[in-house]
Backbone bond lengths (Angstrom), bond angles and torsions (degrees), N, CA, C in turn:
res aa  C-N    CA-C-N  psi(-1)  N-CA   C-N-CA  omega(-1)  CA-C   N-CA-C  phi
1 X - - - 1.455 - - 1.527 111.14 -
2 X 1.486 117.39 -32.83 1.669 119.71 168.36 1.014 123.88 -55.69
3 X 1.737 128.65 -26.01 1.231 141.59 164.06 1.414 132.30 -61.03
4 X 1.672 93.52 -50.04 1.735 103.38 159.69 1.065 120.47 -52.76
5 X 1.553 108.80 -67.91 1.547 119.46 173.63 1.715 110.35 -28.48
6 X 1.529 116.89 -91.19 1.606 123.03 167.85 1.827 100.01 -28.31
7 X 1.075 137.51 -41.57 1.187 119.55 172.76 1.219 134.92 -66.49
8 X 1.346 124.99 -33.93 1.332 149.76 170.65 1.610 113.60 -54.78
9 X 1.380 90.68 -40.56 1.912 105.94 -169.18 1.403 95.83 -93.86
10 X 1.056 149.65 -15.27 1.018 157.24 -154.20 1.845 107.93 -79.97
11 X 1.892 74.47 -75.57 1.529 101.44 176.76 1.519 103.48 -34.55
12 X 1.911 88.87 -77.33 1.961 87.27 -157.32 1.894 108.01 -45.56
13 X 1.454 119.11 -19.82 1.611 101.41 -176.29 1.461 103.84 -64.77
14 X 1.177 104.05 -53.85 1.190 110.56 -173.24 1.701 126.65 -55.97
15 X 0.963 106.13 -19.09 1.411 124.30 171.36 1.187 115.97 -74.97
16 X 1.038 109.33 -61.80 1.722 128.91 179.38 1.945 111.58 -47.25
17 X 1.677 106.92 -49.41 1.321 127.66 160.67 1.387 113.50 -35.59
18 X 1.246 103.83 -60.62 1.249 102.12 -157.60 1.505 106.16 -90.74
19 X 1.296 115.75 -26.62 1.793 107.91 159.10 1.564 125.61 -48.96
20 X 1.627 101.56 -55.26 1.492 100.70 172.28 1.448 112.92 -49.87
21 X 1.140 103.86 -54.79 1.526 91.21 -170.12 1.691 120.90 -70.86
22 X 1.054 109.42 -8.49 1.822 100.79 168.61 1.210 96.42 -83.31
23 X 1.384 128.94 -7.71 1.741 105.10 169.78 1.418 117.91 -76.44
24 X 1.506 95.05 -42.80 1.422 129.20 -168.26 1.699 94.17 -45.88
25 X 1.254 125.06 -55.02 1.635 132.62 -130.13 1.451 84.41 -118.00
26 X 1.477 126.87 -50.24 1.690 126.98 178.01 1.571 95.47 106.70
27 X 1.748 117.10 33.42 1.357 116.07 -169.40 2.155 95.65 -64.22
28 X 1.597 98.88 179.07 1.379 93.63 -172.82 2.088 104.28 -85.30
29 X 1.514 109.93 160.94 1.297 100.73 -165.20 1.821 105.35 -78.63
30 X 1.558 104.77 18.73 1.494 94.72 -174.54 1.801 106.19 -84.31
31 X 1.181 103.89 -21.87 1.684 137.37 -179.93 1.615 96.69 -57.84
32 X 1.440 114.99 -37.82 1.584 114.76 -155.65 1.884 87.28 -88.70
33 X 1.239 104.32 -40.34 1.791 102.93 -178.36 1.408 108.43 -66.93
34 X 1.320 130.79 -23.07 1.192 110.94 -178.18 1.375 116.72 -87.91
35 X 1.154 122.68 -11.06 1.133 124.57 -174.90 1.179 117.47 -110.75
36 X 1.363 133.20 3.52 1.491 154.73 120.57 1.277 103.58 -53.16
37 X 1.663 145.74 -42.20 0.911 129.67 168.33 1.743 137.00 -44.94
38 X 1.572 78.15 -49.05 1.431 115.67 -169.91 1.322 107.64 -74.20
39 X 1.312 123.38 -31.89 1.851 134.39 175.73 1.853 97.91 -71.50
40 X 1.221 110.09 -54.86 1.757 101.37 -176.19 1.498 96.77 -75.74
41 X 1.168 153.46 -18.66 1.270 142.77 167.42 1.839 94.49 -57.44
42 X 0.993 120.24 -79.74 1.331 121.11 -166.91 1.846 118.81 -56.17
43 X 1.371 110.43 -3.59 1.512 133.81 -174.18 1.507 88.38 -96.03
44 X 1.328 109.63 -66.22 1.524 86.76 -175.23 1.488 135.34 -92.56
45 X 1.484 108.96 28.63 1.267 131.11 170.02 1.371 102.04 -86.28
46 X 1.157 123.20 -67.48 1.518 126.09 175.55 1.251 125.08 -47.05
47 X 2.199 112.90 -36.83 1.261 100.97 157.38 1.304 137.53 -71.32
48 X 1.745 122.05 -16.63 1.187 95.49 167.36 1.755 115.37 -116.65
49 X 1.344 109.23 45.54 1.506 117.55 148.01 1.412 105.26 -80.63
50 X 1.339 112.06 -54.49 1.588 124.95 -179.15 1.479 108.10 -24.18
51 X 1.659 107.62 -67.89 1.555 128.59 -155.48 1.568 99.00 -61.52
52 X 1.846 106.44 -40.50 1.566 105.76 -162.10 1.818 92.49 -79.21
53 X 1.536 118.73 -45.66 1.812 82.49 -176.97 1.656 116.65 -64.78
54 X 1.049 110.98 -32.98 1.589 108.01 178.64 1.490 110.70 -55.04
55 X 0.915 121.46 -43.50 2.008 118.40 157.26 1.355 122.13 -41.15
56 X 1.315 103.38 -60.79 1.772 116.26 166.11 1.368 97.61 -43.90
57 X 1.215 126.13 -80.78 1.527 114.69 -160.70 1.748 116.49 -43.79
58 X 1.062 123.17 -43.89 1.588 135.54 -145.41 1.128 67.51 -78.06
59 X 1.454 140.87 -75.02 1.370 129.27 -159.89 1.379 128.56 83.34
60 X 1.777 105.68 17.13 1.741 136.64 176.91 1.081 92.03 55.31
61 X 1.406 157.22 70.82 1.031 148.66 162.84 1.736 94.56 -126.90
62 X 1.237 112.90 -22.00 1.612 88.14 161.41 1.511 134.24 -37.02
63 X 0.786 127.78 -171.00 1.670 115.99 -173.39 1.989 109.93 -147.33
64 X 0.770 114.69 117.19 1.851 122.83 -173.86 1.416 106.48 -74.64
């Protein structure tokens, strides 16, 4: 879960970085998609690490 977490926080800095600065610099807006790409790539990596330890824990013993 420290991994996700550090991953999660990671991203948005890094995201955020690199937006300002294509404003900042006037980089091209194909720069801004990849790295919007690259932030939900890493969003939904973490969500489904998330889902699989939270499975592990429950341990199907919930009941339907």
């Amino acid at each position: 879960m420290r991994l996700v977490g550090a991953v999660i926080a990671l991203t948005m800095l890094v995201w955020l970085a690199v937006n300002w600065a294509g404003r900042q610099y006037g980089w091209p807006v194909h720069y801004a998609f990849l790295a919007d790409l690259a932030a939900m790539g890493a969003l939904v990596w973490s969500l489904l690490v998330t889902w699989r330890i939270w499975r592990r824990r429950d341990g199907g013993t919930r009941k339907r």
